[in-house]
C-alpha positions as CSV (number, residue, x, y, z in Angstrom):
1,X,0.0,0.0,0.0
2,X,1.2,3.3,-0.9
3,X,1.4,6.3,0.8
4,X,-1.4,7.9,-1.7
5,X,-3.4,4.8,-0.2
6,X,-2.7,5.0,3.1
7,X,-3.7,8.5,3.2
8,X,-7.4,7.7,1.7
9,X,-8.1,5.5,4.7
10,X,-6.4,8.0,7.3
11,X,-9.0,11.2,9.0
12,X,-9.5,13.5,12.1
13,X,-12.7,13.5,13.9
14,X,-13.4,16.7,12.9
15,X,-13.5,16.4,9.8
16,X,-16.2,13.3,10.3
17,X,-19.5,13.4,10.9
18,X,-19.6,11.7,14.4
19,X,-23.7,11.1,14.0
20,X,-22.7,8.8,11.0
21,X,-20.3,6.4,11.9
22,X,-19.8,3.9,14.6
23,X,-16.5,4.0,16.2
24,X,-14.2,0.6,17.1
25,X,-11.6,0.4,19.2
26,X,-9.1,-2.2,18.9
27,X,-5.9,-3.1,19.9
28,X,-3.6,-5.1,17.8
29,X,-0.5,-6.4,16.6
30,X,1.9,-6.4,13.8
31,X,5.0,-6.6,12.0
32,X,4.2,-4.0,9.3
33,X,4.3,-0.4,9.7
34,X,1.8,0.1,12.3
35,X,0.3,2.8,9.8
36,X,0.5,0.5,6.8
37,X,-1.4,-2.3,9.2
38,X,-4.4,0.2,10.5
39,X,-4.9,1.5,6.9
40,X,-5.0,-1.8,5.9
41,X,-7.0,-3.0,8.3
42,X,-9.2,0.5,7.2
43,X,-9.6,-1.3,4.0
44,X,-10.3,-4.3,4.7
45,X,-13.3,-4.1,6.9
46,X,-15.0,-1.7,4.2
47,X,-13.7,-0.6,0.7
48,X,-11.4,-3.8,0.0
49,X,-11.4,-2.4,-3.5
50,X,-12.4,1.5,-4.0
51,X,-12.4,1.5,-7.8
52,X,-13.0,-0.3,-11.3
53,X,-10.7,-0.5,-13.6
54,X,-11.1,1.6,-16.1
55,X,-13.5,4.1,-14.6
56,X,-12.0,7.5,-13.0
57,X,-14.0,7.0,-9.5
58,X,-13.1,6.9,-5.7
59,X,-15.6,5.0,-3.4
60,X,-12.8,6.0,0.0
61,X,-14.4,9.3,0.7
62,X,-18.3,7.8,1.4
63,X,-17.8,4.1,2.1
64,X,-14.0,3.5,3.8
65,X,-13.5,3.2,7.2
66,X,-10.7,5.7,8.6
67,X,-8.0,5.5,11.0
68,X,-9.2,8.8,13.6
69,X,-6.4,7.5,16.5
70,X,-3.3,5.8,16.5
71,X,-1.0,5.3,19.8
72,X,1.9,2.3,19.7
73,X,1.9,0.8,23.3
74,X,5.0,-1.5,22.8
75,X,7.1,-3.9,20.5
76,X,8.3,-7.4,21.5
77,X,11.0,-9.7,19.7
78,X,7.7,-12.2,20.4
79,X,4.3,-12.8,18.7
80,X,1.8,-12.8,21.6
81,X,-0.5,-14.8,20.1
82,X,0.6,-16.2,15.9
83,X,3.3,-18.4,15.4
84,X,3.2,-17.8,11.4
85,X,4.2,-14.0,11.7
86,X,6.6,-13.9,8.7
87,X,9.7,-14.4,10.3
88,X,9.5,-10.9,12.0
89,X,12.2,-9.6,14.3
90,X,10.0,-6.9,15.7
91,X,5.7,-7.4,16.4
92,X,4.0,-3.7,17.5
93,X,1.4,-3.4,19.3
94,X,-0.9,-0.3,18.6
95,X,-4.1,1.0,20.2
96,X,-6.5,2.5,16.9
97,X,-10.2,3.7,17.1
98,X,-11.5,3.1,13.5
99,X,-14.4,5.0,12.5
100,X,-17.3,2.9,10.5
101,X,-19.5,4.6,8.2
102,X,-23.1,3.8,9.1
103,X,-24.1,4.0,5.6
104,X,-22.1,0.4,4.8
105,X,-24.6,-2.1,7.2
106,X,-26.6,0.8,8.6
107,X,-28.8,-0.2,12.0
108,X,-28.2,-3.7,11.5
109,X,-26.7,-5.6,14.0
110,X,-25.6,-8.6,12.0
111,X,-23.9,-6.3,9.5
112,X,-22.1,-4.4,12.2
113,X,-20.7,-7.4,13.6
114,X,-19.7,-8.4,10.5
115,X,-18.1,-4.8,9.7
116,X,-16.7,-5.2,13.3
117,X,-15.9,-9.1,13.7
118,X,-16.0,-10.6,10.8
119,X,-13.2,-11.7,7.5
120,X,-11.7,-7.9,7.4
121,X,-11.1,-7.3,10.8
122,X,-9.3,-10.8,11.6
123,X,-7.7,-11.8,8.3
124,X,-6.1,-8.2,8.0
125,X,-2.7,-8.5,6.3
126,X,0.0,-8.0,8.5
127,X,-1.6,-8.2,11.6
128,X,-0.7,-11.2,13.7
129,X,-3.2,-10.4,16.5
130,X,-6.1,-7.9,17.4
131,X,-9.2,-7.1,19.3
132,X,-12.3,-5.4,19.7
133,X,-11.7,-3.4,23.2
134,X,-14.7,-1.2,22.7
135,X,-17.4,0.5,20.1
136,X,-19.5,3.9,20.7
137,X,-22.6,4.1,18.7
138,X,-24.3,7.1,17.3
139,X,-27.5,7.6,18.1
140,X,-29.5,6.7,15.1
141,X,-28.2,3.7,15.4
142,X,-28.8,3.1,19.5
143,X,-32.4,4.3,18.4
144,X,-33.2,1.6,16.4
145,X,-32.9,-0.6,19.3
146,X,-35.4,-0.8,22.3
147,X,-32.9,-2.1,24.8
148,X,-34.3,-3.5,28.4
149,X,-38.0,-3.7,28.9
150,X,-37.5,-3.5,32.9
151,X,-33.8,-2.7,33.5
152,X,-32.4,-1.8,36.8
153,X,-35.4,0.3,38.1
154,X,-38.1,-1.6,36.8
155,X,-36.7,-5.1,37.8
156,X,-36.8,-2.8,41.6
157,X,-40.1,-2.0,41.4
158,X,-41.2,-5.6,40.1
159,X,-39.5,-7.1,42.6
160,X,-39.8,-3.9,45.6
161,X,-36.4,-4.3,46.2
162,X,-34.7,-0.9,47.0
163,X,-32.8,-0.4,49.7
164,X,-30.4,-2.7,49.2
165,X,-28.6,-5.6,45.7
166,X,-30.6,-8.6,44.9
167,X,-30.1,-12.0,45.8
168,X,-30.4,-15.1,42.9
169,X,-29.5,-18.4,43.8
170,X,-28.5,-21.2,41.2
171,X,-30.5,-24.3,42.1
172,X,-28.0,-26.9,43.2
173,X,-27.3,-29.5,42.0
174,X,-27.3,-27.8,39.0
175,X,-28.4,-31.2,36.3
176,X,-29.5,-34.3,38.0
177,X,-32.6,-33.4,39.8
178,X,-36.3,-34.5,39.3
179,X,-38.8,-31.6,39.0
180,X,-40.0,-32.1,42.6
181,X,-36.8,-32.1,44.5
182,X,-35.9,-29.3,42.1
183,X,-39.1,-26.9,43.0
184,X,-38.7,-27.8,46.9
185,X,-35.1,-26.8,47.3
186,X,-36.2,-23.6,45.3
187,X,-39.0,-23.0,47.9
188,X,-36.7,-23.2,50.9
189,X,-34.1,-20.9,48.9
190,X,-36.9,-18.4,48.9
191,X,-38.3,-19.1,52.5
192,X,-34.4,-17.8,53.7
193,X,-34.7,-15.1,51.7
194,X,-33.3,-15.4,48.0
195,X,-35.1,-12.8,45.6
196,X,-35.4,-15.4,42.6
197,X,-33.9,-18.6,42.0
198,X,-32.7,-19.9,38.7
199,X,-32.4,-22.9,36.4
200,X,-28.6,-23.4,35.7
201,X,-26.9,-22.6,32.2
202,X,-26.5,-26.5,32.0
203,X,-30.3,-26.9,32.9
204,X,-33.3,-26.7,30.1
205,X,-35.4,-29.7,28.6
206,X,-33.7,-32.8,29.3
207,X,-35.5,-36.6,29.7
208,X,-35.2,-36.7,34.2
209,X,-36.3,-33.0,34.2
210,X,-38.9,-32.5,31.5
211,X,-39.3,-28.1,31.0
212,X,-43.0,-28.3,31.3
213,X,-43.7,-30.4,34.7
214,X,-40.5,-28.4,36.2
215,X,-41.8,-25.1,35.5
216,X,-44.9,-25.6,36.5
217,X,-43.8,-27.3,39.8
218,X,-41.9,-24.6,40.8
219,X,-44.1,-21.9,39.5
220,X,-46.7,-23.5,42.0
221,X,-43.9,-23.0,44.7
222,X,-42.9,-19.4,44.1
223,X,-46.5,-18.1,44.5
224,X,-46.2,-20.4,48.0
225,X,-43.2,-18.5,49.2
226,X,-44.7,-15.3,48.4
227,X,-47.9,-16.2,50.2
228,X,-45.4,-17.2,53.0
229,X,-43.0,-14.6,53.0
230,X,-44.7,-11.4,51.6
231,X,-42.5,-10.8,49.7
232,X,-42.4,-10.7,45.2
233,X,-40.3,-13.9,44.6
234,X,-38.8,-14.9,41.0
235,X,-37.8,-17.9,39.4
236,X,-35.8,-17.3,36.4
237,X,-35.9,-20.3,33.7
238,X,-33.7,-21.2,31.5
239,X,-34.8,-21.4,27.7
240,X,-31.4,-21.8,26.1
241,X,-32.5,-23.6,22.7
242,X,-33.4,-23.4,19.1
243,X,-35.1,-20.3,18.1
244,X,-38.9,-21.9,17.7
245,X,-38.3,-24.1,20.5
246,X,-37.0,-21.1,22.6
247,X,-40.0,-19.0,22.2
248,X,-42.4,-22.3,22.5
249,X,-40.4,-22.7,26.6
250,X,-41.0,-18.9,27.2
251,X,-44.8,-19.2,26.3
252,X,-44.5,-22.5,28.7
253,X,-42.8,-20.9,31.5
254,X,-45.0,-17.7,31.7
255,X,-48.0,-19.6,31.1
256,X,-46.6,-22.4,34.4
257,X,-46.1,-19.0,36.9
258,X,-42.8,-18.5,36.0
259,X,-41.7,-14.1,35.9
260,X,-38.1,-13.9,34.1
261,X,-36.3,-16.5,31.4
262,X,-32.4,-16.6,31.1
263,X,-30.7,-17.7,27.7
264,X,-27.3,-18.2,27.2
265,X,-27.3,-15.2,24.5
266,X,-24.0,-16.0,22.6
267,X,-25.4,-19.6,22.2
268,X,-28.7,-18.9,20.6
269,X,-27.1,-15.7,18.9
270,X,-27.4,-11.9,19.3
271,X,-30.1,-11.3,16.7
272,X,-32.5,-14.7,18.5
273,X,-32.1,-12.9,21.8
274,X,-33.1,-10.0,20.4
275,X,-36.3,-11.7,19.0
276,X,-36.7,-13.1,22.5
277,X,-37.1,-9.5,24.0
278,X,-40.0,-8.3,21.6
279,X,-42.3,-12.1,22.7
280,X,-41.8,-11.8,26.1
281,X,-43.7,-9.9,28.7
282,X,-41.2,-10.7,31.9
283,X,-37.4,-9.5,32.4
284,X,-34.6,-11.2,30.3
285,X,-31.9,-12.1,32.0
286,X,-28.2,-12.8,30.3
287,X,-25.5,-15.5,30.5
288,X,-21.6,-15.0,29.7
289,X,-21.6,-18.6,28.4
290,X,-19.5,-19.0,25.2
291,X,-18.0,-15.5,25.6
292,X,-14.7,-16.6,27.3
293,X,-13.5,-18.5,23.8
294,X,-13.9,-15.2,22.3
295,X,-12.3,-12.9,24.8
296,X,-10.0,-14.2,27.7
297,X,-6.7,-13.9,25.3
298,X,-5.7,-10.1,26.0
299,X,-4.2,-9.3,22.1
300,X,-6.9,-11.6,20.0
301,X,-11.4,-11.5,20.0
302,X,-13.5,-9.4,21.4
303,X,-13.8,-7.6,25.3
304,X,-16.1,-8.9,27.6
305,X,-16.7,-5.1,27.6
306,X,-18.5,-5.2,24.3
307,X,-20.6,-8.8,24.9
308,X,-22.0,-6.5,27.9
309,X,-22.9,-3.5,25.6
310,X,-24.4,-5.8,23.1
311,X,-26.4,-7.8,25.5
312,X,-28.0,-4.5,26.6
313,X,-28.4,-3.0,24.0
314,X,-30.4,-5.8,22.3
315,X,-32.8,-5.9,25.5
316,X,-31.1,-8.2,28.4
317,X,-32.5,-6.9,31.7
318,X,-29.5,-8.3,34.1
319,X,-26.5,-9.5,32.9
320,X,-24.7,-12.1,34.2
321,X,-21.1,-11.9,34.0
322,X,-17.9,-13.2,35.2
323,X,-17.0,-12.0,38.9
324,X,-14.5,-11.2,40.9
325,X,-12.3,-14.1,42.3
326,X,-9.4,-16.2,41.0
327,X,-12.0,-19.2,39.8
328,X,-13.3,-16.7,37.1
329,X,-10.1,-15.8,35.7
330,X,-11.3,-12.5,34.9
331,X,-9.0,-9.1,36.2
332,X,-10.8,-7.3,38.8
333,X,-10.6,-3.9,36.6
334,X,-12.4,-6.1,33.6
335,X,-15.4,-7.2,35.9
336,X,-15.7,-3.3,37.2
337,X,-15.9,-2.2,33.1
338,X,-18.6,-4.7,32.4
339,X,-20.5,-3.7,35.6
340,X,-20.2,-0.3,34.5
341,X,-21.4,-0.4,30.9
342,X,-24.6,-2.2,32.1
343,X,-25.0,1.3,33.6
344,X,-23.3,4.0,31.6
345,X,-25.1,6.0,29.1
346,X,-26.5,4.2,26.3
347,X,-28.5,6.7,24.6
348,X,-32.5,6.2,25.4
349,X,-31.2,2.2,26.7
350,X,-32.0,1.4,29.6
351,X,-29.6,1.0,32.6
352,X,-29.7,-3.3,32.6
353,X,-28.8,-5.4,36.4
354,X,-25.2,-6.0,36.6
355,X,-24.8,-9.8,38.0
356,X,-21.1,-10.8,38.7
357,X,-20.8,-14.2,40.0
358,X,-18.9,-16.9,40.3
359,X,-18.3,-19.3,43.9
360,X,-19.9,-16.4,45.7
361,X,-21.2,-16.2,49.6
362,X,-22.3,-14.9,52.4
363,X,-18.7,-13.9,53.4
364,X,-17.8,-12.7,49.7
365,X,-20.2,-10.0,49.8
366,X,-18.6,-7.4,51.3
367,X,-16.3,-7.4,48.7
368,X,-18.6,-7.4,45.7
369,X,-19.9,-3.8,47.1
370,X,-16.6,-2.8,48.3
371,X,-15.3,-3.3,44.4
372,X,-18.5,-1.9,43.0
373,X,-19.4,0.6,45.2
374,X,-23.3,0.5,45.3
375,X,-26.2,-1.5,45.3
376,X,-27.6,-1.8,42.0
377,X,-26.0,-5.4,41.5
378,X,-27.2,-8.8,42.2
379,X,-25.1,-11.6,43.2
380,X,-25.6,-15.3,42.3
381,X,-24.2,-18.1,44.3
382,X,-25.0,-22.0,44.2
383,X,-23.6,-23.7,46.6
384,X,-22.8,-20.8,48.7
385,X,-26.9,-21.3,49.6
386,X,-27.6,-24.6,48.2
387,X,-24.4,-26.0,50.1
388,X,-25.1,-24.6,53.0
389,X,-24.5,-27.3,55.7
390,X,-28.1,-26.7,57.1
391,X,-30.0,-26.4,53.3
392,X,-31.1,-23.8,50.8
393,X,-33.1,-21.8,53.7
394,X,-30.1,-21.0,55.8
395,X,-28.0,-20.4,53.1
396,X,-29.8,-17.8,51.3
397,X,-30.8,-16.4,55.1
398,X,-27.0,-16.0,55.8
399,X,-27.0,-13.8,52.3
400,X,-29.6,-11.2,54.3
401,X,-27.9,-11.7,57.2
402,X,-24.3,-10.7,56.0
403,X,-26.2,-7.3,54.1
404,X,-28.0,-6.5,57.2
405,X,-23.9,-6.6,58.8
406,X,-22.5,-4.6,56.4
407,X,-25.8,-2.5,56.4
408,X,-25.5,-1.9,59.4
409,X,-21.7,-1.2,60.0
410,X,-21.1,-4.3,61.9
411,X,-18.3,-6.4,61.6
412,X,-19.9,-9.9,60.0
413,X,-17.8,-12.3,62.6
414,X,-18.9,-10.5,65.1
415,X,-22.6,-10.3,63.1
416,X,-22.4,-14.1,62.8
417,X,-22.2,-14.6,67.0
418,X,-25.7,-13.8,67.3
419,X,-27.3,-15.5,63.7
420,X,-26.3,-19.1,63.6
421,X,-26.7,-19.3,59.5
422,X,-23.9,-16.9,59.1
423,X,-21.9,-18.4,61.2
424,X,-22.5,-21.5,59.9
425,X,-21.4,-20.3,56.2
426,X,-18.8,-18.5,57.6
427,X,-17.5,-22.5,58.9
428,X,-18.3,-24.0,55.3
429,X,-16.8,-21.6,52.9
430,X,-14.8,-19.3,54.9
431,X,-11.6,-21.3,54.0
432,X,-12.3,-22.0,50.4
């Protein structure tokens, strides 16, 4: 590529119009001039050829993606990620934000991820590794998307929750279980205090634990703890399938007394889950499944940060992510980011329920809203309440009881002398 190339593929924002482009950061790497590899990369993700032969034209100007910012972070001896790099002595590793012209896939999302994931992007010449670290949208395009129906404040007032995060519990075991056992370990869950309880990712139509007899089971339960307690319970069921099929279980589940569904949204696909949101009538709630392939190397895939955008922005009312603690293998700063964009503005999108989780407790609560720093959040454990050493009712009680502690300014061993289920978690996971 010549420098009279390069330069057709190279712009300042204000020369732009921001309103008509979406904007993609990436980071990547490369044995080329780091200039040569983002104009490259420029052309491949949008005017691969700009001209015919034989015809005096110039597509670049309306339909090329351009390079708007350029920093070089460092240079290695060392491909991090591509063993076929040419033979290079040097790999560079550059920062770029890339702006998109609307106009080439405008509000669709399948041809934005395309633009932004696809063939041009990750077959770029010269460029041994890369990733999508973030995208900004304009707002035509955020307008063509309804985002949560409930969100943050309407999943409060569903569930008259305020004053303190929510509490969801992963019925455990998590496969295994006939449809009765299943519905009365959810029931106690509640009875301690759990706002909803939830199928696991594994869990959704199999032979010992048919979809229809479960749902309805425990949809029979949940109105019994909220006779019992007083209190707006949930059970959130998972629908993880086939399109047709998936909108078949949500009509099931609703129809059985069940008020939220989960899918595992980068199994059934952005633009299903989005079709999802526009048949249902309760929240719709998110699960990272499938994202780690695509974004635990740090130099290759797309951020978890950009999963979480796309999640909300295609109608997820709580997002369940990868938490804090050395099982998830997620960076504490990288959990903090997706909590964030559940919340930060979107446009007219709603803010969606952040739900880190991951081997959580009782005890590992305090530092869940430590790191956050409010309580718009949920947390999620299993066996931290269906372990429990006295059963589900105990261990989602203990959850209440170490909110009331921190609540209340109390240290929670000194808490946990006076309420046995605390105390009794505290003994069981304490040391793990």
């Amino acid at each position: 590529m010549d420098r009279e190339d390069i330069n057709g593929f190279l712009a300042s924002l204000e020369d732009l119009n921001a309103n008509e482009h979406v904007f993609l950061d990436y980071t990547f790497e490369t044995f080329l001039d780091p200039i040569v590899a983002a104009a490259e990369l420029c052309q491949e993700t949008s005017t691969a050829q700009w001209k015919r032969p034989g015809v005096d034209e110039d597509l670049r100007p309306v339909y090329a993606a351009k390079l708007v910012d350029f920093v070089v972070l460092e240079s290695s001896g060392i491909s991090t990620f591509y063993e076929r790099g040419g033979g290079a002595s040097e790999y560079i590793r550059v920062k770029v934000k890339i702006a998109h012209p609307l106009v080439n896939f405008g509000t669709s999302l399948a041809g934005f991820l395309t633009a932004a994931m696809g063939e041009g992007a990750f077959f770029s010449h010269g460029i041994t590794a890369i990733k999508l670290v973030d995208v900004s949208f304009p707002p035509r395009f955020l307008d063509s998307f309804e985002g949560p129906a409930f969100g943050i404040s309407g999943l409060r007032d569903y569930m008259q929750v305020y004053d303190r995060p929510f509490f969801f519990g992963v019925v455990k075991p998590n496969v295994g279980l006939d449809p009765k056992s299943f519905s009365e370990l959810a029931y106690e869950g509640w009875l301690g205090g759990l706002d909803a309880a939830k199928d696991d990712e594994m869990l959704v139509d199999p032979a010992y634990s048919p979809f229809e007899t479960r749902t309805r089971l425990v949809g029979e339960k949940r109105k019994a703890a909220e006779d019992k307690t007083g209190e707006p319970k949930m059970f959130i069921a998972n629908i993880t399938h086939d399109l047709d099929r998936m909108l078949e279980l949500s009509d099931i589940a609703v129809s059985n007394g069940v008020n939220a569904v989960m899918i595992n949204v980068m199994a059934v696909g952005l633009a299903a889950a989005r079709k999802l949101r526009g048949h249902l009538g309760v929240p719709l709630v998110a699960h990272f499944d499938c994202i780690a392939p695509m974004s635990m190397h740090p130099w290759f895939g797309v951020s978890t940060k950009v999963m979480t955008k796309l999640q909300r922005l295609i109608g997820c009312d709580a997002i369940i992510m990868p938490g804090f603690g050395l099982r998830m293998k997620t960076p504490d700063e990288e959990v903090i980011d997706n909590v964030r964009e559940c919340t930060n503005s979107l446009g007219k999108i709603a803010k969606a329920l952040p739900v880190p989780g991951g081997s959580d407790w009782a005890g590992s609560l305090r530092a869940i809203y430590d790191r956050i720093g409010h309580r718009d959040f949920a947390m999620v454990p299993g066996r931290g309440v269906f372990g429990h050493p006295k059963g589900p009712r105990s261990g989602a009680a203990s959850l209440r009881q170490a909110w009331d502690a921190i609540s209340g300014s109390f240290d929670i061993s000194d808490y946990a002398r006076r309420h046995p289920e605390l105390s009794e978690a505290i003994d069981a996971f304490g040391g793990k």
